[in-house]
C-alpha positions in Angstrom: 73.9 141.4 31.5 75.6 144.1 32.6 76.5 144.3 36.3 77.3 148.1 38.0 79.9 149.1 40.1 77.8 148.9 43.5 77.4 144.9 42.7 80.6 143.8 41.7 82.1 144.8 44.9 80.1 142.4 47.0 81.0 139.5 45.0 84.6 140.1 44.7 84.6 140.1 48.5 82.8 137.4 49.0 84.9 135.2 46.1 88.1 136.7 48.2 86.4 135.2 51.6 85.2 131.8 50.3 88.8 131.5 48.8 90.5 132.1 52.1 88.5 130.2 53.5 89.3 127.2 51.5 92.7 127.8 51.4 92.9 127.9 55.5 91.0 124.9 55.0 93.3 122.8 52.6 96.0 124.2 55.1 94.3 122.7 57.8 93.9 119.4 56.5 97.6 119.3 55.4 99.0 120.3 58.9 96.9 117.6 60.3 97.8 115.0 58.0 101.6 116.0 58.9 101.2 115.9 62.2 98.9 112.8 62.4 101.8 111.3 60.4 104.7 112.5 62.7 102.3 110.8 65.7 102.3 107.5 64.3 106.2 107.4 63.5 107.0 108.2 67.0 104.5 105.6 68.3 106.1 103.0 66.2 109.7 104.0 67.0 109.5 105.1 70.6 111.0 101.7 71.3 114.9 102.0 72.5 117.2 99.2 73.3 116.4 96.4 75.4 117.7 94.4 78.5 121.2 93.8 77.0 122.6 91.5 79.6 120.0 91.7 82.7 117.2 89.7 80.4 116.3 88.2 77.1 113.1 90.0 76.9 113.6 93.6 74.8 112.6 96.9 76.6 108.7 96.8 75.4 106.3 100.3 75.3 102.6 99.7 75.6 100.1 101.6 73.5 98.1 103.7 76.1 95.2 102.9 75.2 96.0 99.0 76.4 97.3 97.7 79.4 100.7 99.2 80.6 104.0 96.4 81.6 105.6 97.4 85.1 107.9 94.4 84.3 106.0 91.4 83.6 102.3 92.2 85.1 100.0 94.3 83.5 98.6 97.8 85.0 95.3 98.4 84.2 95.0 102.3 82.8 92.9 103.4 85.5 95.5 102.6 87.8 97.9 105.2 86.0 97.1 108.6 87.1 100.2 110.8 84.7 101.8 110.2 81.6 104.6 111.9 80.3 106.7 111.5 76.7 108.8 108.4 78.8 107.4 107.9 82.0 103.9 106.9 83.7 102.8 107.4 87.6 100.3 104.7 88.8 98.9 104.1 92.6 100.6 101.5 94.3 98.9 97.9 95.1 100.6 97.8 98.0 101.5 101.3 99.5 103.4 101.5 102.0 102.0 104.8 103.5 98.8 106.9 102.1 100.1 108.2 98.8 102.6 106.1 98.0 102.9 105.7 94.7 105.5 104.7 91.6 106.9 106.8 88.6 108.0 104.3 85.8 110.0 104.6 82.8 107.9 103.6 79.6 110.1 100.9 78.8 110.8 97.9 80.5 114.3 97.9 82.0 116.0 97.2 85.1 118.2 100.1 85.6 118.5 104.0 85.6 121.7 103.2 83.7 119.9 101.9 80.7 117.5 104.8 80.2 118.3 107.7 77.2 119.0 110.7 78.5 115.8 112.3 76.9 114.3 108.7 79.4 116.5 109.3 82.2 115.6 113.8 82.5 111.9 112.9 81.9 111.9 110.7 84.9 113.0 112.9 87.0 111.0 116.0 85.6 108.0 113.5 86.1 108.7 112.6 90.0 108.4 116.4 90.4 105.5 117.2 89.0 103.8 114.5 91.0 105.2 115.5 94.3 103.4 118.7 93.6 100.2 116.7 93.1 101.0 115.0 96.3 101.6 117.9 98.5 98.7 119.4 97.6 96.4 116.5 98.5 98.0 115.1 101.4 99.4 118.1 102.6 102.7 116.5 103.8 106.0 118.4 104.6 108.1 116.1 103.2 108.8 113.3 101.1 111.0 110.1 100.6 112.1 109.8 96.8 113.1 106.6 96.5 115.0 104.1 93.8 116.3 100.3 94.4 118.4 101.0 91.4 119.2 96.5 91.2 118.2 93.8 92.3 121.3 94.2 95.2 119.7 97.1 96.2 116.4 95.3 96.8 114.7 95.9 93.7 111.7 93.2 93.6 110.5 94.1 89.8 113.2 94.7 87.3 112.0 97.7 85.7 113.0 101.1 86.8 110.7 102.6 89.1 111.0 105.8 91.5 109.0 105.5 95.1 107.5 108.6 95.9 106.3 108.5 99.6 104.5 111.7 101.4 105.7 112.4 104.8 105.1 114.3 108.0 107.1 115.9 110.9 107.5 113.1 113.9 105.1 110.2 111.6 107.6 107.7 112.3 109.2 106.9 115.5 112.5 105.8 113.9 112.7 107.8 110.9 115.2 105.0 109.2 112.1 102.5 109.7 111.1 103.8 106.5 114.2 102.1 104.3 113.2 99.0 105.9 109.5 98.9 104.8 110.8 100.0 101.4 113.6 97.2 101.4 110.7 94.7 102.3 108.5 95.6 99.8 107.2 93.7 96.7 103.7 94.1 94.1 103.4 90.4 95.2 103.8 87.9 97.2 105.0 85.6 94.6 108.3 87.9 94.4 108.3 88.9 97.8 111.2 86.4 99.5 113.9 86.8 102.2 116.4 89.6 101.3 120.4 89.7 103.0 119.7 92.5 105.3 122.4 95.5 105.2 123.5 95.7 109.0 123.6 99.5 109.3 124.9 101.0 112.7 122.7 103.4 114.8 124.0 106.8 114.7 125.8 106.9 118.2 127.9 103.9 117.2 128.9 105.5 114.0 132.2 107.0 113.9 133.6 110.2 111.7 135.9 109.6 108.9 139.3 111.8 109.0 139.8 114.9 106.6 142.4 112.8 104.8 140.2 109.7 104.6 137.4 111.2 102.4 139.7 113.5 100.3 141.2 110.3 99.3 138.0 108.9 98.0 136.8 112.3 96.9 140.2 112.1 94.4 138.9 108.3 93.3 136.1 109.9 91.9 137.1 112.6 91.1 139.7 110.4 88.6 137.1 108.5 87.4 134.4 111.4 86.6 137.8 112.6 84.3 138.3 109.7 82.8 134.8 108.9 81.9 134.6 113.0 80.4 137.8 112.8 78.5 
């Protein structure tokens, strides 16, 4: 059978649609595959490191859809409120003020030291973002960003953790109080013990150092940042 002109037409274009079509299709599929492949190899390898000398136990990423490590306990998911590529923010058990709450690095380990750098600029990227989230629901003026970066510096869980606590103008009557609730502060009591107390002088019996004294420990640095860059 013979088919004119005026016929033809229609089914060419429709062949040309269904093909494009299918090929956008196949496309599709392929990309997804890809990308559904690229997922699960960084799931698997997101994994860096481990304790090295602070602990025996190996720096340890929890699937999301489980329960997160801060250390050695378990946070439940709907306790975390952000994730990002390397970090998590969760509410705090025990805040020490309304809002208070923790940004943690994905793995478990003790010290900003041991965090990538990809780790260590997503941290920081992360405390910002919630601070945002903070100001807008609290409507504070200020903040205290805060890290016990060891367990000298009063760290109570040995996995790295940023305080973020929302503040106001004049909400403390000693504005330093706020080091000392941090220093005291644990996600149990279990861990919670007596800490050496740092005996820091109040501001009037504080004395300035000399010109010459801090340009001689600005050039100990200064030393050390070269040696560390050449």
């Amino acid at each position: 059978m013979l088919l004119r002109s005026s016929q033809i037409l229609p089914i060419i274009l429709a062949f040309q649609s269904t093909h494009h079509i299918a090929s956008s299709a196949f496309a599709f599929c392929r990309a997804s595959k890809v990308a559904s492949e690229h997922f699960q190899l960084d799931a698997t390898s997101t994994t860096k490191g481990s304790y090295n000398d602070h602990s025996d136990i190996d720096g340890k990423i929890m699937n999301p859809d489980k329960q997160q490590l801060f250390g050695r306990f378990k946070i439940s998911s709907n306790q975390i409120f952000h994730r990002s590529a390397h970090s998590f923010a969760m509410v705090n058990l025990r805040p020490l003020v309304p809002g208070h709450v923790l940004i943690c690095s994905l793995r478990v380990i003790p010290l900003l030291s041991d965090l990538e750098d990809d780790e260590y600029d997503d941290l920081w990227r992360t405390v910002r973002v919630v601070q945002q989230v903070l100001r807008q629901q609290y409507k504070c003026d200020a903040f205290n960003v805060a890290v016990q970066d060891g367990v000298g510096a009063g760290q109570s869980v040995p996995h790295v953790h940023v305080h973020i606590l929302p503040r106001y103008h004049g909400d403390l009557d000693r504005n330093d109080d706020i080091y000392d609730k941090l220093e005291a502060w644990a996600p149990r009591d279990e861990i919670s013990k007596e800490k050496p107390k740092l005996d820091v002088p109040e501001d009037s019996e504080r004395r300035d150092r000399t010109v010459e004294e801090m340009a001689k420990e600005a050039a100990i640095y200064e030393s050390l940042l070269s040696d560390l860059s050449g």
